[in-house]
MARVEX-477182 format. One line per field, with one value per residue (C-alpha): residue number from 1; residue in one letter; x, y, z. Coordinates in Angstrom, 3 decimals, always signed. Layout:
k [NUM  ...];
r [A  ...];
u [X  ...];
v [Y  ...];
w [Z  ...];
% end
This chain:
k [1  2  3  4  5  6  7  8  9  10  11  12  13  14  15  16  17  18  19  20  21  22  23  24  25  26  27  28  29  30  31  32  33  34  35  36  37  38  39  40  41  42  43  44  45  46  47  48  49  50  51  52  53  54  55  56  57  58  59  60  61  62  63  64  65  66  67  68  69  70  71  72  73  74  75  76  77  78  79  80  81  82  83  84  85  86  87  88  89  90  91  92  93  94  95  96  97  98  99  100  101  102  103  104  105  106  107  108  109  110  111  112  113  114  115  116  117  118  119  120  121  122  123  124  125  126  127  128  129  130  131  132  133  134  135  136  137  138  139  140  141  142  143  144  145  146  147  148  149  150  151  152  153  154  155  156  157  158  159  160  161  162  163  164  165  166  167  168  169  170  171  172  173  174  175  176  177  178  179  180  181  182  183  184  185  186  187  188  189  190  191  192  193  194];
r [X  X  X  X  X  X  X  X  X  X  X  X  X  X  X  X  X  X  X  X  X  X  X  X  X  X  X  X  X  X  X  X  X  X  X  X  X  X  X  X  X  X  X  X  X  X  X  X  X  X  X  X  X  X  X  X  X  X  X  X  X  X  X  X  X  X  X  X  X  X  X  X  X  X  X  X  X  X  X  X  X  X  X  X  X  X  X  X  X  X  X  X  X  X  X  X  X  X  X  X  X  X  X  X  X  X  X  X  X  X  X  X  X  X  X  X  X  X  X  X  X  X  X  X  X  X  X  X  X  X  X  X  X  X  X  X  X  X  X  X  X  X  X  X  X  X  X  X  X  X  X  X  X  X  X  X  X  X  X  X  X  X  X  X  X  X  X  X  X  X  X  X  X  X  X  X  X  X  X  X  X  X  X  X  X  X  X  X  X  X  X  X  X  X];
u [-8.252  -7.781  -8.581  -6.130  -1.894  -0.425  +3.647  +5.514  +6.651  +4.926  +6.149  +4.733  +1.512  +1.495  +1.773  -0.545  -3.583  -2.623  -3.458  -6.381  -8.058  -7.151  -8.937  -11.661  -12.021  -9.687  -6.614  -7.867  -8.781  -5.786  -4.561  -1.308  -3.806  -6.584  -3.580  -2.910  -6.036  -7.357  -4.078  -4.259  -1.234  -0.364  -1.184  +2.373  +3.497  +3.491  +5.770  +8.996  +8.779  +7.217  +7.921  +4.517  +1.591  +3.261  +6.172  +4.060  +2.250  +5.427  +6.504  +3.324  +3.630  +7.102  +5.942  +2.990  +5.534  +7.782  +4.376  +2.877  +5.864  +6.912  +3.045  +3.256  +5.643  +4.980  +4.203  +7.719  +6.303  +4.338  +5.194  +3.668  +0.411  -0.104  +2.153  +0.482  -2.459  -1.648  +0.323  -2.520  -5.009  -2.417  -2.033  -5.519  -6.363  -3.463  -5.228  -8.387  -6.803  -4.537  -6.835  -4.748  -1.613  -3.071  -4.484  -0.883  +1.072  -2.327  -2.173  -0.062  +0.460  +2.371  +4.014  +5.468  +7.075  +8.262  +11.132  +12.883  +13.354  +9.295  +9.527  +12.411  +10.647  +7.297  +10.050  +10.842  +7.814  +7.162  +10.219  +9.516  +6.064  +7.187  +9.649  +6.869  +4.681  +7.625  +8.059  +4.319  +4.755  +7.968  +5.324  +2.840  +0.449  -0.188  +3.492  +1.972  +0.793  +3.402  +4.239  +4.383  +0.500  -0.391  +0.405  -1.191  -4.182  -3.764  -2.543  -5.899  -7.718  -5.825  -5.514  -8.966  -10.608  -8.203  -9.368  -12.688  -12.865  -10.634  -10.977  -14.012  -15.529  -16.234  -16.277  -19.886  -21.159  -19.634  -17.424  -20.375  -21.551  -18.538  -16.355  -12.755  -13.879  -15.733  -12.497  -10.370  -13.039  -12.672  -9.061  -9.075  -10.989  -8.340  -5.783  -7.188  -9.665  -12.581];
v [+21.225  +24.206  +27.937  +29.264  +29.473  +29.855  +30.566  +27.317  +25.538  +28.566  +26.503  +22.559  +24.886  +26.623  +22.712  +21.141  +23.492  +23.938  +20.303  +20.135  +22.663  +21.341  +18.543  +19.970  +22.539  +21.098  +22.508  +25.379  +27.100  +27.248  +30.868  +31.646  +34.001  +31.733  +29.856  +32.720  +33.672  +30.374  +30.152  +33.934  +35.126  +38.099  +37.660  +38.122  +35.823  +32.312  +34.536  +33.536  +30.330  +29.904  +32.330  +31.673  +29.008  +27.028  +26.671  +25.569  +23.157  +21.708  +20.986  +19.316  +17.056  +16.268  +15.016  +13.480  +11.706  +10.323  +9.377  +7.338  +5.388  +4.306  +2.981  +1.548  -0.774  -1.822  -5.397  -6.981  -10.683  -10.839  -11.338  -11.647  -10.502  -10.477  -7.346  -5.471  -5.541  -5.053  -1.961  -0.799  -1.418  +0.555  +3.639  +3.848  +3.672  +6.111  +8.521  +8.336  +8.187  +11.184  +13.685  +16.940  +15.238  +13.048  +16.254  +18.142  +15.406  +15.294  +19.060  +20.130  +23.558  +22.182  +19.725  +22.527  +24.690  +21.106  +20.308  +17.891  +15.325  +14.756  +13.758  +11.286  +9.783  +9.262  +8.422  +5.382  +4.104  +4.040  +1.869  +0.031  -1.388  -2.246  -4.265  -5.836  -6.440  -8.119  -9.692  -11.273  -11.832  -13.936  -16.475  -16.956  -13.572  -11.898  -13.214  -11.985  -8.753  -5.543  -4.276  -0.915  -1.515  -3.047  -0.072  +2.121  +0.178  -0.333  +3.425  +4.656  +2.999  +3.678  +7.475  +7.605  +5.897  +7.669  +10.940  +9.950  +8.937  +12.070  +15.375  +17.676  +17.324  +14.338  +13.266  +14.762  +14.173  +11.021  +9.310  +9.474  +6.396  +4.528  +3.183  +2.218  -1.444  -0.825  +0.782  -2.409  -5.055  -3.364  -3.204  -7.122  -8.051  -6.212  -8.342  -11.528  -11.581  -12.445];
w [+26.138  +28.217  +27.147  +29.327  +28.994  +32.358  +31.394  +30.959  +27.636  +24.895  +21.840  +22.928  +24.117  +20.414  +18.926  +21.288  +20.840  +16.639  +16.589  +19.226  +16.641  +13.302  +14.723  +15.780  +12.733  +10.043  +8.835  +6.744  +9.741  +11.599  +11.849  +14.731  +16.023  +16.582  +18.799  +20.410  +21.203  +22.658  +24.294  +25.872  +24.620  +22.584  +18.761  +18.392  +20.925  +18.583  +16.125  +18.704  +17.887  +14.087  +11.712  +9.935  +10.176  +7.902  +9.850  +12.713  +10.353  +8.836  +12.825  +13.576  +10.065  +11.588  +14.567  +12.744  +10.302  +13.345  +15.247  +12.249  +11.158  +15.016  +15.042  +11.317  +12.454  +16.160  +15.304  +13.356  +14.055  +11.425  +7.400  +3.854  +2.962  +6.352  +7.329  +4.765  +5.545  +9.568  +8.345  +6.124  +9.458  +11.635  +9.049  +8.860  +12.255  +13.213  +10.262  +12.828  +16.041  +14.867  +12.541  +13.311  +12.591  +9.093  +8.283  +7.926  +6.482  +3.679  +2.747  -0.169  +1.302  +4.614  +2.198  +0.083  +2.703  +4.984  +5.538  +3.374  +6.761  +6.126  +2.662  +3.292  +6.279  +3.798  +1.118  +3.574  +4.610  +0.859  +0.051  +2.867  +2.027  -1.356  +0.042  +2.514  -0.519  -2.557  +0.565  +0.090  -3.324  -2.736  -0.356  -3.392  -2.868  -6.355  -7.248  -11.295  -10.493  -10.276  -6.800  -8.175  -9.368  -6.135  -3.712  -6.111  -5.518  -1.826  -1.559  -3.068  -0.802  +2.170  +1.690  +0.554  +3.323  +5.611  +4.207  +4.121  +7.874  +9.289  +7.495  +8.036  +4.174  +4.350  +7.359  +8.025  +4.861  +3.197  +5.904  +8.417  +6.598  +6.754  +10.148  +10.496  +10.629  +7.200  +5.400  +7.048  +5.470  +2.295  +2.412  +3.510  +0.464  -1.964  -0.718  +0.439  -2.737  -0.353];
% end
Protein backbone atom coordinates (compact mmCIF):
# COMPACT_ATOMS: atom_id res chain seq x y z
CA UNK A 1 0.00 0.00 0.00
CA UNK A 2 1.39 3.29 -0.80
CA UNK A 3 2.15 6.19 1.80
CA UNK A 4 1.70 8.72 -0.64
CA UNK A 5 -1.83 10.38 -2.33
CA UNK A 6 -1.01 11.93 -5.58
CA UNK A 7 -4.67 13.87 -6.51
CA UNK A 8 -7.05 11.50 -8.24
CA UNK A 9 -10.20 9.64 -6.79
CA UNK A 10 -9.79 11.23 -2.67
CA UNK A 11 -12.91 9.20 -1.57
CA UNK A 12 -11.93 5.30 -3.19
CA UNK A 13 -8.23 6.49 -1.75
CA UNK A 14 -9.99 7.33 1.85
CA UNK A 15 -11.82 3.58 1.48
CA UNK A 16 -8.93 1.77 0.13
CA UNK A 17 -6.30 2.72 2.81
CA UNK A 18 -9.38 2.65 5.86
CA UNK A 19 -9.45 -0.97 4.98
CA UNK A 20 -5.65 -1.67 4.22
CA UNK A 21 -5.29 -0.49 8.01
CA UNK A 22 -8.17 -2.02 9.75
CA UNK A 23 -6.48 -4.94 8.46
CA UNK A 24 -3.43 -4.42 9.44
CA UNK A 25 -4.38 -2.81 12.98
CA UNK A 26 -8.05 -3.80 13.48
CA UNK A 27 -10.92 -1.64 13.48
CA UNK A 28 -10.55 0.11 16.80
CA UNK A 29 -7.78 1.93 15.47
CA UNK A 30 -9.08 3.52 12.61
CA UNK A 31 -9.20 7.31 13.14
CA UNK A 32 -10.01 9.77 9.56
CA UNK A 33 -6.82 11.26 10.58
CA UNK A 34 -4.72 8.30 10.65
CA UNK A 35 -6.22 8.11 6.75
CA UNK A 36 -5.28 11.28 6.19
CA UNK A 37 -2.15 11.17 7.40
CA UNK A 38 -0.91 7.97 5.68
CA UNK A 39 -2.64 9.28 2.72
CA UNK A 40 -0.85 12.97 2.92
CA UNK A 41 -3.75 14.91 2.90
CA UNK A 42 -5.02 17.53 5.19
CA UNK A 43 -6.63 16.08 8.47
CA UNK A 44 -9.59 17.73 7.23
CA UNK A 45 -9.49 16.54 3.83
CA UNK A 46 -11.51 12.88 4.42
CA UNK A 47 -14.30 15.25 6.10
CA UNK A 48 -15.60 16.02 2.12
CA UNK A 49 -16.51 12.86 1.71
CA UNK A 50 -17.52 11.16 5.34
CA UNK A 51 -18.96 13.16 7.78
CA UNK A 52 -17.38 10.97 10.59
CA UNK A 53 -15.43 7.53 10.84
CA UNK A 54 -18.45 5.88 11.13
CA UNK A 55 -19.73 7.00 8.05
CA UNK A 56 -16.63 5.79 6.37
CA UNK A 57 -17.00 2.47 8.25
CA UNK A 58 -20.69 2.01 7.40
CA UNK A 59 -19.41 2.53 3.44
CA UNK A 60 -16.77 0.00 3.76
CA UNK A 61 -19.46 -2.64 5.59
CA UNK A 62 -21.52 -1.79 2.42
CA UNK A 63 -19.14 -2.77 0.15
CA UNK A 64 -18.12 -5.60 2.46
CA UNK A 65 -21.89 -6.77 2.54
CA UNK A 66 -22.22 -6.61 -1.47
CA UNK A 67 -18.60 -8.34 -1.70
CA UNK A 68 -19.51 -11.33 0.67
CA UNK A 69 -22.90 -12.23 -0.60
CA UNK A 70 -21.75 -12.08 -4.58
CA UNK A 71 -18.91 -14.69 -3.22
CA UNK A 72 -21.48 -16.65 -0.87
CA UNK A 73 -23.19 -17.67 -3.77
CA UNK A 74 -20.75 -18.14 -6.79
CA UNK A 75 -21.32 -21.84 -7.04
CA UNK A 76 -25.55 -22.39 -7.75
CA UNK A 77 -24.74 -26.14 -8.97
CA UNK A 78 -24.70 -27.51 -5.99
CA UNK A 79 -27.78 -28.45 -3.37
CA UNK A 80 -28.64 -29.98 0.08
CA UNK A 81 -26.33 -30.30 2.77
CA UNK A 82 -23.98 -29.80 0.32
CA UNK A 83 -24.61 -25.93 -0.40
CA UNK A 84 -24.37 -25.34 3.13
CA UNK A 85 -21.60 -26.31 3.90
CA UNK A 86 -19.85 -24.79 0.48
CA UNK A 87 -21.52 -21.49 1.63
CA UNK A 88 -20.29 -21.91 5.19
CA UNK A 89 -16.52 -22.72 3.50
CA UNK A 90 -16.97 -19.55 1.24
CA UNK A 91 -18.14 -17.11 4.24
CA UNK A 92 -15.43 -18.23 6.14
CA UNK A 93 -12.85 -18.03 3.78
CA UNK A 94 -14.15 -14.56 2.51
CA UNK A 95 -13.95 -13.59 6.59
CA UNK A 96 -10.00 -14.40 5.99
CA UNK A 97 -9.46 -13.33 2.61
CA UNK A 98 -11.35 -10.01 3.55
CA UNK A 99 -10.36 -9.02 7.42
CA UNK A 100 -10.95 -5.15 6.99
CA UNK A 101 -14.19 -5.70 5.44
CA UNK A 102 -15.45 -8.91 8.13
CA UNK A 103 -14.16 -6.67 10.62
CA UNK A 104 -16.87 -3.71 9.86
CA UNK A 105 -19.78 -5.77 9.08
CA UNK A 106 -18.69 -7.66 12.91
CA UNK A 107 -18.61 -4.36 14.95
CA UNK A 108 -21.75 -3.19 16.65
CA UNK A 109 -20.65 0.41 16.48
CA UNK A 110 -20.56 0.50 12.41
CA UNK A 111 -23.73 -1.61 12.66
CA UNK A 112 -25.55 1.05 14.67
CA UNK A 113 -24.91 4.12 12.59
CA UNK A 114 -25.26 1.74 8.90
CA UNK A 115 -27.39 2.16 6.78
CA UNK A 116 -30.49 0.17 6.79
CA UNK A 117 -29.44 -1.33 2.93
CA UNK A 118 -26.68 -3.45 5.18
CA UNK A 119 -29.03 -4.95 7.47
CA UNK A 120 -31.46 -6.03 4.68
CA UNK A 121 -28.64 -7.45 2.59
CA UNK A 122 -27.48 -9.63 5.99
CA UNK A 123 -31.37 -9.92 6.50
CA UNK A 124 -31.20 -11.92 3.06
CA UNK A 125 -28.44 -13.98 3.22
CA UNK A 126 -30.07 -15.02 6.50
CA UNK A 127 -33.40 -16.04 4.89
CA UNK A 128 -31.59 -17.41 2.31
CA UNK A 129 -29.59 -20.13 4.12
CA UNK A 130 -32.58 -21.17 5.97
CA UNK A 131 -34.15 -21.83 2.93
CA UNK A 132 -30.82 -23.79 1.73
CA UNK A 133 -30.93 -25.73 4.98
CA UNK A 134 -34.77 -26.59 4.58
CA UNK A 135 -33.64 -27.25 1.30
CA UNK A 136 -31.23 -30.14 2.91
CA UNK A 137 -33.64 -31.17 5.22
CA UNK A 138 -36.28 -31.80 2.44
CA UNK A 139 -33.31 -34.60 0.88
CA UNK A 140 -33.15 -36.54 4.32
CA UNK A 141 -30.28 -34.23 6.29
CA UNK A 142 -31.43 -33.62 9.99
CA UNK A 143 -35.14 -33.65 8.45
CA UNK A 144 -35.99 -33.88 12.86
CA UNK A 145 -33.96 -31.21 13.96
CA UNK A 146 -35.29 -27.30 13.70
CA UNK A 147 -33.73 -25.16 10.99
CA UNK A 148 -33.97 -22.31 13.24
CA UNK A 149 -31.67 -24.51 15.84
CA UNK A 150 -29.42 -25.59 13.13
CA UNK A 151 -28.09 -22.11 11.90
CA UNK A 152 -27.75 -21.17 15.38
CA UNK A 153 -25.41 -23.91 15.63
CA UNK A 154 -23.74 -23.50 12.30
CA UNK A 155 -23.82 -19.58 12.87
CA UNK A 156 -21.77 -19.97 16.14
CA UNK A 157 -19.35 -21.70 14.60
CA UNK A 158 -19.03 -19.81 11.57
CA UNK A 159 -18.81 -16.33 13.18
CA UNK A 160 -16.68 -17.69 15.79
CA UNK A 161 -14.12 -19.30 13.75
CA UNK A 162 -14.39 -16.36 11.42
CA UNK A 163 -13.62 -14.08 14.29
CA UNK A 164 -11.22 -16.21 15.59
CA UNK A 165 -9.13 -16.46 12.31
CA UNK A 166 -9.49 -12.51 11.25
CA UNK A 167 -9.60 -9.98 14.05
CA UNK A 168 -6.42 -8.88 15.92
CA UNK A 169 -7.48 -10.52 19.60
CA UNK A 170 -7.40 -13.46 18.71
CA UNK A 171 -5.86 -13.86 15.94
CA UNK A 172 -2.30 -13.68 17.69
CA UNK A 173 -3.21 -15.30 20.61
CA UNK A 174 -5.99 -17.94 20.06
CA UNK A 175 -6.54 -18.16 16.21
CA UNK A 176 -2.72 -18.59 15.69
CA UNK A 177 -3.42 -22.18 16.58
CA UNK A 178 -6.11 -22.75 14.33
CA UNK A 179 -6.18 -22.52 10.08
CA UNK A 180 -9.04 -22.02 7.72
CA UNK A 181 -8.78 -25.74 6.82
CA UNK A 182 -9.14 -26.52 10.68
CA UNK A 183 -12.43 -24.24 11.14
CA UNK A 184 -13.81 -26.04 7.64
CA UNK A 185 -13.10 -29.73 9.22
CA UNK A 186 -14.87 -28.69 12.19
CA UNK A 187 -17.66 -27.20 10.42
CA UNK A 188 -17.78 -30.56 8.13
CA UNK A 189 -18.17 -32.70 11.14
CA UNK A 190 -21.31 -30.54 12.47
CA UNK A 191 -23.06 -31.31 9.47
CA UNK A 192 -21.90 -34.49 8.06
CA UNK A 193 -21.75 -36.06 11.77
CA UNK A 194 -18.23 -37.44 10.95
Amino acid sequence: MTNTYHHGDLRKALIREAIYLIAENGIEKLSLRGVARRLEVSHTAPMRHFKSKNELLSTIALEGANALLEYLYSDEEIRGVDKVYKVVCNYLKWAVENPAYYQALRSNDVMMHASPAINEKLSSFYKIIISDVKVAQSLGWKENESPKKILLHLSALTIGSASMLTEPLYKGSVGMYFTLDDTTQVIRNFLYGN
